[in-house]
C-alpha positions as CSV (number, residue, x, y, z in Angstrom):
1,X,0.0,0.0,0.0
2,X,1.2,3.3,0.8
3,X,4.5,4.4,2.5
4,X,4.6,5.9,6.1
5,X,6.5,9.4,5.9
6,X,7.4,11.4,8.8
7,X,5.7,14.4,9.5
8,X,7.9,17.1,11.1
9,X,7.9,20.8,11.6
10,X,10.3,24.0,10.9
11,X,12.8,22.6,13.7
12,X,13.4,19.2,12.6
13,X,11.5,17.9,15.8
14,X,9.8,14.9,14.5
15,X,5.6,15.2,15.6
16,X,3.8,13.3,13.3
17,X,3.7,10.1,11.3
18,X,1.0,8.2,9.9
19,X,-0.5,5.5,11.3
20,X,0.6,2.0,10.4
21,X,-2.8,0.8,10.3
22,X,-4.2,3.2,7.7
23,X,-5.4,1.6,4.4
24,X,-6.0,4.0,1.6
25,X,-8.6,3.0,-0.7
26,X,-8.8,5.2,-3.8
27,X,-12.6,5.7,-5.4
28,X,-14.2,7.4,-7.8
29,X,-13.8,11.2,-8.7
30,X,-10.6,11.2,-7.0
31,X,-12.0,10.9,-3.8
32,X,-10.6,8.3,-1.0
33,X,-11.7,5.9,1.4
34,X,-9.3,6.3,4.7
35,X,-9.5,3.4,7.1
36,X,-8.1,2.8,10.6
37,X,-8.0,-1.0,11.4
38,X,-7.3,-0.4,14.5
39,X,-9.6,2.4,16.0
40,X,-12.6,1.4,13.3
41,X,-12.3,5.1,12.2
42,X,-13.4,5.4,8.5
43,X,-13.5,8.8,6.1
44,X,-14.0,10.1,3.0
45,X,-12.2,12.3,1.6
46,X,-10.0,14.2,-1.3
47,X,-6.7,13.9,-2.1
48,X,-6.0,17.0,-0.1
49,X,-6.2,14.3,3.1
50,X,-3.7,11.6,1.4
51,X,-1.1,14.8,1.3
52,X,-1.4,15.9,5.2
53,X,-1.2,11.7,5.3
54,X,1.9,11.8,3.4
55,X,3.4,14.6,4.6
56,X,3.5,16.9,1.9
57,X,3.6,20.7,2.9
58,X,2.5,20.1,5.9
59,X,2.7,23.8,7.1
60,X,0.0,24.2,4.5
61,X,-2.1,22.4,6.5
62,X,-4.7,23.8,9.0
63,X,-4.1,22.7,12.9
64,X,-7.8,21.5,12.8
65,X,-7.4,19.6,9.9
66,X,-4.6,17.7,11.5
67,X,-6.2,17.4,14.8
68,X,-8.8,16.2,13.4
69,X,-7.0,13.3,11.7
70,X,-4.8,12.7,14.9
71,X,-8.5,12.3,17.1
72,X,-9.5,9.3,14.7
73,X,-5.7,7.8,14.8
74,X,-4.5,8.3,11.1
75,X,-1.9,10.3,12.4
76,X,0.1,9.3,15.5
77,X,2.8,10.3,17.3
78,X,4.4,6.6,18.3
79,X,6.8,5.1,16.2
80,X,5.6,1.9,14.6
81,X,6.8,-0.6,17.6
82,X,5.3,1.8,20.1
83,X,1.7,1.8,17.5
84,X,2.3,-1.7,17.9
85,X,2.5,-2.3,21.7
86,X,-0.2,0.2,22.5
87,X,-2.4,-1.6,20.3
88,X,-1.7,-4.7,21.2
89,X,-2.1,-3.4,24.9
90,X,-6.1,-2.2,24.3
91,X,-6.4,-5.1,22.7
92,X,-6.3,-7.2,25.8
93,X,-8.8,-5.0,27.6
94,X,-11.3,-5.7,25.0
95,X,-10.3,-9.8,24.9
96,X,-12.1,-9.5,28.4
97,X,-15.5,-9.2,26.9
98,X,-15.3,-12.0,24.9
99,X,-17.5,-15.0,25.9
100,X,-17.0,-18.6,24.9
101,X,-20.1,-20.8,23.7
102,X,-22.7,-17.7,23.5
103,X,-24.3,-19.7,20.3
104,X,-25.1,-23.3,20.9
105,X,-26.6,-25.5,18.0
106,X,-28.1,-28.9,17.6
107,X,-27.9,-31.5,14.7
108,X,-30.7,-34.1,15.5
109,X,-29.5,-36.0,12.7
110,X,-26.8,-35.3,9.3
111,X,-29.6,-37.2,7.3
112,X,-31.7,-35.1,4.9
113,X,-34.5,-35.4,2.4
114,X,-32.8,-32.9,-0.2
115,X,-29.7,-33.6,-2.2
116,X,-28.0,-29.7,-2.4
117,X,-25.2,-29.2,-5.3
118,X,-23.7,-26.9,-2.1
119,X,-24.3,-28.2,0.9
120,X,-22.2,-27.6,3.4
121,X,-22.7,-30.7,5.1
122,X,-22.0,-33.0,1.0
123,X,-19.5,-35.2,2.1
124,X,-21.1,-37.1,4.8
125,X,-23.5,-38.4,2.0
126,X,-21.1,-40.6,0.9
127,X,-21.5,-42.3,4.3
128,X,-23.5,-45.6,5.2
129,X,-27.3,-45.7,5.9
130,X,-26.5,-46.7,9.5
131,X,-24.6,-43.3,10.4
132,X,-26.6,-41.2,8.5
133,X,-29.5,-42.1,10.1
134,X,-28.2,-41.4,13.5
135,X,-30.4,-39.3,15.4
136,X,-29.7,-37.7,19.0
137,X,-31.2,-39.9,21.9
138,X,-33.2,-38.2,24.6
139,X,-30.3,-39.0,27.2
140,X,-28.2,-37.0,24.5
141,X,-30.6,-33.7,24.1
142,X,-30.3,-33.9,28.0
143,X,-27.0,-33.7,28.1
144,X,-26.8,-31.2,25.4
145,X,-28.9,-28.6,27.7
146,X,-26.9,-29.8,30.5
147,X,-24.0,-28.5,28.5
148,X,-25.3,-25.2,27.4
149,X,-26.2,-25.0,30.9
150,X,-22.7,-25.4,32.5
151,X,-21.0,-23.6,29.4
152,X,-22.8,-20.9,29.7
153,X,-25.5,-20.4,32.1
154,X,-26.5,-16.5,31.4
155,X,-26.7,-16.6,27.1
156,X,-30.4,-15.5,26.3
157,X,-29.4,-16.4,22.5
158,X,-31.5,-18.7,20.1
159,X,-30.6,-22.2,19.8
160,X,-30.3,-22.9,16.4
161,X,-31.3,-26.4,15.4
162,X,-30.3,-27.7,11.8
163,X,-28.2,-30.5,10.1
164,X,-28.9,-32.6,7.8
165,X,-32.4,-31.7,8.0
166,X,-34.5,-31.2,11.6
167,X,-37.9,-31.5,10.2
168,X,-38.0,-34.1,8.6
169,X,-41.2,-36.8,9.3
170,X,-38.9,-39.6,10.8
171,X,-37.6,-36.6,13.0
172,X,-40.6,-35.6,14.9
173,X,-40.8,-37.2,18.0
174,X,-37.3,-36.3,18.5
175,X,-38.0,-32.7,17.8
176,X,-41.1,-32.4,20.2
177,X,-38.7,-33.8,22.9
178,X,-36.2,-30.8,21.9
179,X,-38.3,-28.1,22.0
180,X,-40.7,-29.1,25.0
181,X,-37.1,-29.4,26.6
182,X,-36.4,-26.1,25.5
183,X,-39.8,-24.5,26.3
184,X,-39.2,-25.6,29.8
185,X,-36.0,-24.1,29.9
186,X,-37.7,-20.8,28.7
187,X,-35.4,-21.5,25.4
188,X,-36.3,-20.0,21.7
189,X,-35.0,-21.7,18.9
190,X,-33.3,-20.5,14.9
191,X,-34.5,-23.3,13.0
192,X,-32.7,-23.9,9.5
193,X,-34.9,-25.9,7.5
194,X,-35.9,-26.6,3.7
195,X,-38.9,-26.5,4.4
196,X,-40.0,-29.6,2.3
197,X,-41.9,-30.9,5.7
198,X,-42.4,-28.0,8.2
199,X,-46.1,-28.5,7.5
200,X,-46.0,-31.6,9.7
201,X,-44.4,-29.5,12.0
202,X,-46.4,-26.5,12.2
203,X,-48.9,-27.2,15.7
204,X,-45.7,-28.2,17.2
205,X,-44.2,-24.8,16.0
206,X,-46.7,-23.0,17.3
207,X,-47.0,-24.3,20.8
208,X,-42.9,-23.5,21.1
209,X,-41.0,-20.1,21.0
210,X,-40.0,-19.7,17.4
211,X,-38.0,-16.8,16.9
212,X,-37.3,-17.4,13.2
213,X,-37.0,-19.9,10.3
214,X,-34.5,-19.6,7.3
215,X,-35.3,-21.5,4.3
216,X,-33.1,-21.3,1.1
217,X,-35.0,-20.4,-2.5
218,X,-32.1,-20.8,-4.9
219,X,-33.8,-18.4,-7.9
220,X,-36.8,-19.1,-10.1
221,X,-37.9,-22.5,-10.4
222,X,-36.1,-23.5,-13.2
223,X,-32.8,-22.8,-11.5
224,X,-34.0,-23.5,-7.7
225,X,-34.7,-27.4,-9.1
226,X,-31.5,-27.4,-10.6
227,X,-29.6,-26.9,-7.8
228,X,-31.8,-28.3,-5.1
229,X,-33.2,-31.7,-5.3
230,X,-34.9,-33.7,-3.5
231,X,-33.5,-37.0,-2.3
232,X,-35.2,-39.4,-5.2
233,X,-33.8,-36.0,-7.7
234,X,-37.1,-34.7,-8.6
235,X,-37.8,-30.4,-8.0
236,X,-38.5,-28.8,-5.1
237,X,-39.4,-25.5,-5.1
238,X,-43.2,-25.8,-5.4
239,X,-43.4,-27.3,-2.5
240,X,-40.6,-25.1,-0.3
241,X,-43.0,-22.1,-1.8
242,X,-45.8,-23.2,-0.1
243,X,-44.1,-23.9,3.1
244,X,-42.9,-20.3,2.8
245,X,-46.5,-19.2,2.5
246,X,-48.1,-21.4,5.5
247,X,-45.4,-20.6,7.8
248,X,-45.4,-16.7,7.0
249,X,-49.1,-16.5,7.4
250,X,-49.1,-18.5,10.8
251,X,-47.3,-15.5,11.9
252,X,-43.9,-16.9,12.3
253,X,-40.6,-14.7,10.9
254,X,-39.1,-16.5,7.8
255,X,-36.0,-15.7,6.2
256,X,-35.8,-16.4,2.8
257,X,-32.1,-16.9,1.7
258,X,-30.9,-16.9,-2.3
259,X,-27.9,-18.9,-2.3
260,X,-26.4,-17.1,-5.6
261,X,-23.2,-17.3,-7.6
262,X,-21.9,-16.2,-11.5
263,X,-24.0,-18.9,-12.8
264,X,-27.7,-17.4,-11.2
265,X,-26.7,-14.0,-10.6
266,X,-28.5,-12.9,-13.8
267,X,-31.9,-14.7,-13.2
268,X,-32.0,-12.9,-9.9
269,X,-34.7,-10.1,-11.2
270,X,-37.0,-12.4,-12.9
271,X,-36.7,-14.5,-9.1
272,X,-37.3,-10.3,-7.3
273,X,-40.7,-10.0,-9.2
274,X,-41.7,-13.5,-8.1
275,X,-41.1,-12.7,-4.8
276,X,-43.3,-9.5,-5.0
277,X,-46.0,-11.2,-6.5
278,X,-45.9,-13.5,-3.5
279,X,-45.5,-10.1,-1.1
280,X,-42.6,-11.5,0.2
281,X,-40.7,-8.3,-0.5
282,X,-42.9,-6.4,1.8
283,X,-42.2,-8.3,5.1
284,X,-39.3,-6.8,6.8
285,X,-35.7,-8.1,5.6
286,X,-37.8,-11.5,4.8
287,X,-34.9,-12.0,1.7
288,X,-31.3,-12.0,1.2
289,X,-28.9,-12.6,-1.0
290,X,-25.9,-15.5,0.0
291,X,-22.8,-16.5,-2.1
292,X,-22.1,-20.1,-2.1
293,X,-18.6,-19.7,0.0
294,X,-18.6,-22.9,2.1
295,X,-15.5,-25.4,1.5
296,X,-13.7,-22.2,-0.2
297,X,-10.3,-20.5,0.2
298,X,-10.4,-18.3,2.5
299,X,-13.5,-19.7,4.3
300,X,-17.2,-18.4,5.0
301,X,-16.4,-15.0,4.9
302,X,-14.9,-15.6,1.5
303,X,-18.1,-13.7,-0.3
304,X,-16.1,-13.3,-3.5
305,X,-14.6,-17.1,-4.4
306,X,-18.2,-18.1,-6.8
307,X,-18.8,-14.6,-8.1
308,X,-17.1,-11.8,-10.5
309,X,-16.4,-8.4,-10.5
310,X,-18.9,-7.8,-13.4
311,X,-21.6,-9.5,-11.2
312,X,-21.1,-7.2,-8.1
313,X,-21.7,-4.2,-10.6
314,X,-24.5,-5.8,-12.2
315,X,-26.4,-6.7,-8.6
316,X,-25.4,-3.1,-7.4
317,X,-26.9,-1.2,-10.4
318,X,-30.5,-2.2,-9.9
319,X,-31.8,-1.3,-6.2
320,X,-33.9,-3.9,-5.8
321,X,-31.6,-6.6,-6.2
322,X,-28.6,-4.0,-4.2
323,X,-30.9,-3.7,-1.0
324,X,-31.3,-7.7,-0.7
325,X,-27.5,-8.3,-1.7
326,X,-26.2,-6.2,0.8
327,X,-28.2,-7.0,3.4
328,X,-26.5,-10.6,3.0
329,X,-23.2,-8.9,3.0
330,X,-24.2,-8.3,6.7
331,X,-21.1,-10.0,8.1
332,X,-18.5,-8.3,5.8
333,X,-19.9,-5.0,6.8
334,X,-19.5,-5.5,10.8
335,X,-16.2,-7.3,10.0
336,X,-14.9,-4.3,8.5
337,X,-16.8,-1.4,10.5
338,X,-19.3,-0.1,8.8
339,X,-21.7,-0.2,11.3
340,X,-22.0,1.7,15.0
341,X,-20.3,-0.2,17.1
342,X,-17.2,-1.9,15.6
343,X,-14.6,-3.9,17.8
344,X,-11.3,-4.9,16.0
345,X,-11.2,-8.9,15.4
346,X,-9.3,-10.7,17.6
347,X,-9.9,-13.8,15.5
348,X,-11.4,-14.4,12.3
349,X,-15.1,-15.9,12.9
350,X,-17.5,-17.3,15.5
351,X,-15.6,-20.6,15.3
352,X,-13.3,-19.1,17.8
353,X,-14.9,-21.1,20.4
354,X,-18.5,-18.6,20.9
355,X,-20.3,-21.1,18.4
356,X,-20.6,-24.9,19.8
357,X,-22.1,-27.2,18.0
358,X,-23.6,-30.3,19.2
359,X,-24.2,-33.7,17.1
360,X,-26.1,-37.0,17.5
361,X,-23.1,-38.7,18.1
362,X,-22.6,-36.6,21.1
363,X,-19.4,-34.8,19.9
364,X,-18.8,-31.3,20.2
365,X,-18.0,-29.1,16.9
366,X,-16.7,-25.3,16.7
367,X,-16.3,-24.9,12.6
368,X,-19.4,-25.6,10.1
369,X,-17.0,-26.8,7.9
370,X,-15.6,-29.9,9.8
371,X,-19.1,-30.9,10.9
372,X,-19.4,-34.8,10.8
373,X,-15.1,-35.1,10.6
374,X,-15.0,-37.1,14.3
375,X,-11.2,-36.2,13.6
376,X,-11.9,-32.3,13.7
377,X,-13.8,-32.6,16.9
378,X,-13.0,-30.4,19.8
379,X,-14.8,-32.9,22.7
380,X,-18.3,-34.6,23.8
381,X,-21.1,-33.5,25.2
382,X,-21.9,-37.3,26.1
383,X,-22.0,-39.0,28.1
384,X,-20.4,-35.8,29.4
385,X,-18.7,-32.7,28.8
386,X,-15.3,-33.0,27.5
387,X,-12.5,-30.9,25.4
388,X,-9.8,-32.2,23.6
389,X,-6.0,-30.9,22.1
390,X,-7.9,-29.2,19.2
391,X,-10.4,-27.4,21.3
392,X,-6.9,-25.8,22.8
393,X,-5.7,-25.3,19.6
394,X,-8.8,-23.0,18.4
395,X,-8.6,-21.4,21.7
396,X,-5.1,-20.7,20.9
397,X,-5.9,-19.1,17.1
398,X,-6.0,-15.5,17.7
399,X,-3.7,-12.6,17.1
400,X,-2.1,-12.7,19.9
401,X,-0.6,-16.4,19.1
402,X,0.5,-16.1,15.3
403,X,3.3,-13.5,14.9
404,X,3.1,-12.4,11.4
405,X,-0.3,-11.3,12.5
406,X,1.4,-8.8,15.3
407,X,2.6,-7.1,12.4
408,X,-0.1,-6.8,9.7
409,X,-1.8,-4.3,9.1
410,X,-5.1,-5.9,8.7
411,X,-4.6,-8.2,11.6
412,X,-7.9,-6.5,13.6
413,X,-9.8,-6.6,10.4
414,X,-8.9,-10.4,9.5
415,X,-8.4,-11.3,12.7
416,X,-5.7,-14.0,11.3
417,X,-7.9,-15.8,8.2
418,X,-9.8,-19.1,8.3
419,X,-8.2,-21.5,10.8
420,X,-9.9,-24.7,9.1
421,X,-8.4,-23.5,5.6
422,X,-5.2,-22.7,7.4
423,X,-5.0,-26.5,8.8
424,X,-6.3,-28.4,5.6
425,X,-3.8,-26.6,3.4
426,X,-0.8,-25.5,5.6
427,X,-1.4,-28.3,7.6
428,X,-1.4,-25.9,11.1
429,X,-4.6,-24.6,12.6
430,X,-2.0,-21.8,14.2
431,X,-0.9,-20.4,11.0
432,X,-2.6,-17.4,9.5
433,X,-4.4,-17.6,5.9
434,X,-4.8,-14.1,4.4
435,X,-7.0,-14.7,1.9
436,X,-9.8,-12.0,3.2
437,X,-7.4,-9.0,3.6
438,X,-6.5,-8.9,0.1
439,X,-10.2,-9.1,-0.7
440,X,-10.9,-6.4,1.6
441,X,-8.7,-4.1,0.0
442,X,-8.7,-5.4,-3.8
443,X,-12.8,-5.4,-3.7
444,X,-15.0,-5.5,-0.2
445,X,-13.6,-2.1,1.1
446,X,-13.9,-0.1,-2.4
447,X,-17.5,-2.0,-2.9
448,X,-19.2,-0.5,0.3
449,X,-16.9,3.0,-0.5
450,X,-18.2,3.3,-3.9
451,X,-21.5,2.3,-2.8
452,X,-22.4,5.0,-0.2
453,X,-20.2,7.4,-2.5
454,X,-23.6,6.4,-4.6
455,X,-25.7,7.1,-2.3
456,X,-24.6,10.7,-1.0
457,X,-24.9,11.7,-4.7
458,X,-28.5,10.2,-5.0
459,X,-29.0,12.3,-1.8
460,X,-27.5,15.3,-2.7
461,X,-29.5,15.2,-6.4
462,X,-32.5,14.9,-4.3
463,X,-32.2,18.1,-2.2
464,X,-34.6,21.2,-3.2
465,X,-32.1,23.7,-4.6
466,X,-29.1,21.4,-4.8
């Protein structure tokens, strides 16, 4: 990126250098996007802030400009070690809020009645009948509250139950047990389903505290039945449609989410007028727009690895399809800090031990992406609570621990990469994978910059007299 001159006055005293954690992100119109990865601060500006930044004439410059600058950290006094240190330092104060196991989730079973070209889960279909049938016991859904209970005694968050596929028919004595557990416990659930059953389900639903459902429409029908088949490898959409419908109008909040990549992205507006025929565009934030990224370099934040650059412009440039795209690029904005409340990343996703998974064969899982691996495991749940050499090792995967990290730039941004795409192709859960900070810079950073440089135009153009 850019250099880091020394700001110094008539005397030769030096006073002011740039931060080390300013990224510079050029724009359109010659305007910039500064960033401070380590204080969150973000501006726009011209390129009259890029020369106080570098330097140039500084006695040009106005003292509020440059106190202005200093207040949000692009400039700084410290040298880079001393940056370093002091970051590191506040850093350690704000490890203190962290909270293991805040998420817990439950896989009844892995089996499922669909057959997904995506799913994250694919490769345990290659198992036997025998273990893909496994379902949790009722001694192991004890155990499992017993454990959320001992984990973490004060979260008021959801559980999520998915898998494989909760509600399926073979599945619903099992879930009634779950959720009359739950309701006991004064517990709501997240339930990820396809939908293809939830009818069955619904009475049950009803009677328990449901906070929300997400089912997954991949597109209009020709290209949803493409992608998502049922187990025998006939269409499903009709029928996921309705369940949309029933669910919606029992009063329950579904999330409809659009799995999309280069291949679908241009169907996307015939699937948008569907969806308002069906009204589903008028319920709050009821759809959103999801790249296919699990299994992918870089990991689930890796929003880029199935889609182009032509394809972000092409779902930016019409604002329907922009307003359900970026509410699915959710994650990448609080990752990056455009939102209120931004704390640097300590680590690089909720794998870092706040989400704890819990299957039927009673073992305990941190990453979505090693689900059903016994190897990747990080302990039990059953018969009891247990944690193994690799639960210490994703313990251990933060900043603090990998070294090259100490001195990146992006480190509080990245928060050290994908650990499980670290350890399947470095072959060391404790080495750092920077595959998202050079997508932040090369596209994720200069995406939401260009986009609200959009947006203050469109506002601007809108003012009486402007």
């Amino acid at each position: 990126m850019w250099s880091s001159p020394i700001y110094i006055d008539h005397g030769g005293r030096t006073l002011l250098r740039r931060s080390r954690y300013v990224l510079v992100i050029p724009l359109q119109n010659r305007e910039f996007l500064f960033v401070n990865t380590f204080t969150g601060a973000i501006l726009f500006g011209p390129e009259e802030i890029l020369r106080i930044l570098n330097g140039v004439n500084p006695e040009q410059e106005t003292s509020e400009e440059v106190s202005a600058l200093v207040s949000q950290g692009f400039l700084t006094e410290l040298s880079p070690k001393e940056e370093t240190e002091k970051a590191f330092k506040s850093l350690e104060s704000i490890q203190s809020l962290h909270r293991d196991h805040t998420l817990f989730a439950l896989i009844p079973t892995y089996d499922c009645n669909m057959r997904c070209d995506y799913c994250y889960v694919s490769s345990v279909f290659t198992r036997d009948e025998p273990w893909l049938q496994r379902k949790m016991t009722h001694s192991q859904v004890d155990a499992a509250f017993k454990a959320m209970e001992t984990l973490n005694p004060h979260t008021r968050a959801p559980i999520h139950l998915l898998g494989g596929e909760p509600l399926i028919s073979s599945n619903y004595e099992l879930i009634e047990y779950i959720l009359t557990r739950g309701t006991r416990c004064d517990k709501s659930f997240i339930i990820v389903t396809n939908g293809l059953e939830s009818s069955l389900f619904l009475p049950l639903l009803l009677e328990s505290k449901i906070t929300s459902l997400q089912i997954t429409v991949d597109g209009i029908e020709e290209i949803h039945n493409r992608r998502k088949k049922r187990a025998d490898g006939t269409g499903s959409f009709c029928q996921i449609v309705e369940s949309i419908d029933q669910l919606a109008e029992a009063g329950f909040t579904v999330y409809v989410r659009v799995n999309i990549d280069h291949s679908t992205v241009r169907t996307l507006p015939s699937f948008m007028e569907f969806a308002h025929e069906k009204g589903w565009d008028q319920r709050d934030n009821m759809i959103y727009l999801s790249p296919v990224r699990h299994h992918t370099p870089g990991g689930c934040y890796n929003f880029m690895h199935n889609l182009k650059k032509e394809d972000l412009q092409f779902l930016l440039g019409d604002e329907v399809l922009r307003d359900v795209f970026l509410r699915g690029l959710g994650p990448i904005a609080q990752k990056l800090g455009f939102v209120d409340k931004w704390l640097p990343q300590m680590s690089y996703c909720r794998s870092y031990l706040s989400q704890t998974w819990f299957d039927p064969f009673g073992d305990i899982y941190l990453c979505t992406d090693t689900l059903g691996n016994k190897e990747e495991a990080v302990g039990t749940y059953y018969p009891e609570v247990t944690f193994n050499e690799r639960f210490n090792q994703w313990k251990e995967r933060t900043i603090f621990n990998m070294k090259s990290c100490r001195h990146c730039r992006y480190a509080m941004i990245c928060g050290g990469g994908c650990g499980n795409y670290a350890a399947q192709t470095k072959g060391d859960l404790l080495k750092p994978d920077c595959e998202f900070s050079n997508q932040a810079v090369d596209v994720y950073y200069p995406l939401f910059g260009k986009m609200i440089q959009g947006e203050r135009k469109r506002t601007q153009e809108n003012i009486p007299g402007e």
